[in-house]
C-alpha positions as CSV (number, residue, x, y, z in Angstrom):
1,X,54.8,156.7,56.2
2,X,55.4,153.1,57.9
3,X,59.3,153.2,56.9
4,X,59.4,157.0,58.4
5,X,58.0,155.5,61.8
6,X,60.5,152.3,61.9
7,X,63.0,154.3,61.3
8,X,62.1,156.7,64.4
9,X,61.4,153.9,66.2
10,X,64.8,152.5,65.7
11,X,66.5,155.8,66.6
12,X,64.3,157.1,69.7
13,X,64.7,155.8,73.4
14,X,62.4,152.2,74.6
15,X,60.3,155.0,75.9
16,X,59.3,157.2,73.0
17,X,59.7,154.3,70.9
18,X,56.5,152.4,72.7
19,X,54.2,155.9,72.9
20,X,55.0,155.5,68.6
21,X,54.0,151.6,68.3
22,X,50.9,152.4,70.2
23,X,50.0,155.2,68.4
24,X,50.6,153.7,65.0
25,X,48.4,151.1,66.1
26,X,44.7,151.6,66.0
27,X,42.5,151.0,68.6
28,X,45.3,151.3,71.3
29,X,45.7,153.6,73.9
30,X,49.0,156.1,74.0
31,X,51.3,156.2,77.0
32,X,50.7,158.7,79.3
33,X,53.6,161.0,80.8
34,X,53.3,159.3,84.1
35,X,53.6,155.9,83.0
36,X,56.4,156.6,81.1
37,X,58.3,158.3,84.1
38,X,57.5,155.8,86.2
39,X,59.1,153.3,83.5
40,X,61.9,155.8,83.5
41,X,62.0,155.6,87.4
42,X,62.2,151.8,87.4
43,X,65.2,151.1,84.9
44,X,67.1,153.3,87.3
45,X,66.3,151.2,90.3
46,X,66.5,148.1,88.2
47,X,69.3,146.0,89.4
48,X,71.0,145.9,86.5
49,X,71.4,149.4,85.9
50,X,72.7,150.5,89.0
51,X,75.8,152.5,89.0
52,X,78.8,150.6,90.8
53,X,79.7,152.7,93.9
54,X,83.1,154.9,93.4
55,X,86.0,152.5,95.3
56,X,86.6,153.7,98.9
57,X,89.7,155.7,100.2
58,X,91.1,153.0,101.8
59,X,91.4,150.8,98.7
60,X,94.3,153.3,96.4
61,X,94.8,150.4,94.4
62,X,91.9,148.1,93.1
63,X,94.2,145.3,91.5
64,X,95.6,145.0,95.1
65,X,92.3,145.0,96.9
66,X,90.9,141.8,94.6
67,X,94.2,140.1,94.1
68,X,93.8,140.1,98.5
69,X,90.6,138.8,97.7
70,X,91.1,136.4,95.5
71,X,94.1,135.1,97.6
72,X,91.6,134.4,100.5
73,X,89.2,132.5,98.3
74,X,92.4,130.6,97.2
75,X,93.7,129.8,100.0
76,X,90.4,128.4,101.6
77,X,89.6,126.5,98.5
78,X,93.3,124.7,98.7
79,X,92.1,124.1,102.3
80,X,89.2,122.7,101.8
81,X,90.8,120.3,99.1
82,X,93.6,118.9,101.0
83,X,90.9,118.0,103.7
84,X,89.0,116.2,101.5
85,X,92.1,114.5,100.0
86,X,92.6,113.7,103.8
87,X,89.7,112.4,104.7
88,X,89.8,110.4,101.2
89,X,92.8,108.7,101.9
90,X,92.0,107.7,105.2
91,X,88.7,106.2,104.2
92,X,91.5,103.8,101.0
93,X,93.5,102.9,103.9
94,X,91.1,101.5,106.3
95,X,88.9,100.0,102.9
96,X,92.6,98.5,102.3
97,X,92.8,97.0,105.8
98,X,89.3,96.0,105.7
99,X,89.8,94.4,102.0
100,X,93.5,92.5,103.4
101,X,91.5,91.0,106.2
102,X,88.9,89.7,103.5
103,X,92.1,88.3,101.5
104,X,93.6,86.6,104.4
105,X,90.2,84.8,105.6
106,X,89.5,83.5,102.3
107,X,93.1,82.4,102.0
108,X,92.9,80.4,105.4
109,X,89.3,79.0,103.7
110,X,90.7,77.9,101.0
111,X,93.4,76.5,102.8
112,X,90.8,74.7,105.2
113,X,88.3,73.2,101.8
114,X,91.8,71.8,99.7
115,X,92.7,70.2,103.1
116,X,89.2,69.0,103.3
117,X,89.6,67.9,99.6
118,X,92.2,65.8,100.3
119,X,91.1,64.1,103.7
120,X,88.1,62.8,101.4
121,X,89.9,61.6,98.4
122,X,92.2,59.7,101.1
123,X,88.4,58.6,102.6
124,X,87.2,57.9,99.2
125,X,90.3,56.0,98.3
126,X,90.3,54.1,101.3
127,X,86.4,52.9,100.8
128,X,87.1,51.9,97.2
129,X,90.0,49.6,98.0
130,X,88.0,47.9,101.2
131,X,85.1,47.0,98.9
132,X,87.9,45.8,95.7
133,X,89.3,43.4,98.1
């Protein structure tokens, strides 16, 4: 008798099915007519099973109307990018400029410390020889 019911089960709507679980099992109650249209009356406003609305009379071809579409979407999204890529490369060139102005003042330090470097081997040397002779 079980394999008779599971195969109903399989075969009739979510509906029907559920009033034949709960009567096969004891103890629970069945599903009353109202309950099951109200279940009925909520998988038609369900969002997922709502029926797409016919296309309008001003749209006689549909592959036009979302190629339009997509075209717009496009063309803002290209847009968008090259403003980015803009605003990208202007924020590299003044990092550059900022970065070649580091470069050139460490240059001119180094410059400064090796002249600095030499005045006080020259010092050093001096010293050294004074106190030899």
């Amino acid at each position: 008798m079980e394999d008779a019911g599971a195969t109903a089960g399989k075969l009739m709507p979510a509906a029907l099915n559920m009033r034949m679980v709960n009567s096969n099992n004891n103890g629970l109650r069945q599903t009353s007519s109202q309950e099951m249209e109200c279940a009925n009356v909520n998988e038609e406003n369900s969002p997922q099973k709502k029926k797409k609305k016919a296309p309008s009379l001003e749209s006689a071809n549909p592959f036009e109307t979302i190629a339009a579409g997509v075209s717009k979407v496009l063309s803002v999204l290209v847009s968008e990018f090259a403003e980015t890529l803009r605003e990208r490369a202007a924020a590299d060139a003044s990092q550059m400029k900022e970065l070649e102005a580091i470069l050139a003042e460490a240059r001119n330090l180094e410059a400064h410390l090796k002249e600095k470097k030499k005045h006080l081997k020259e010092t050093l040397a001096l010293i050294s020889d004074k106190l030899k002779g």
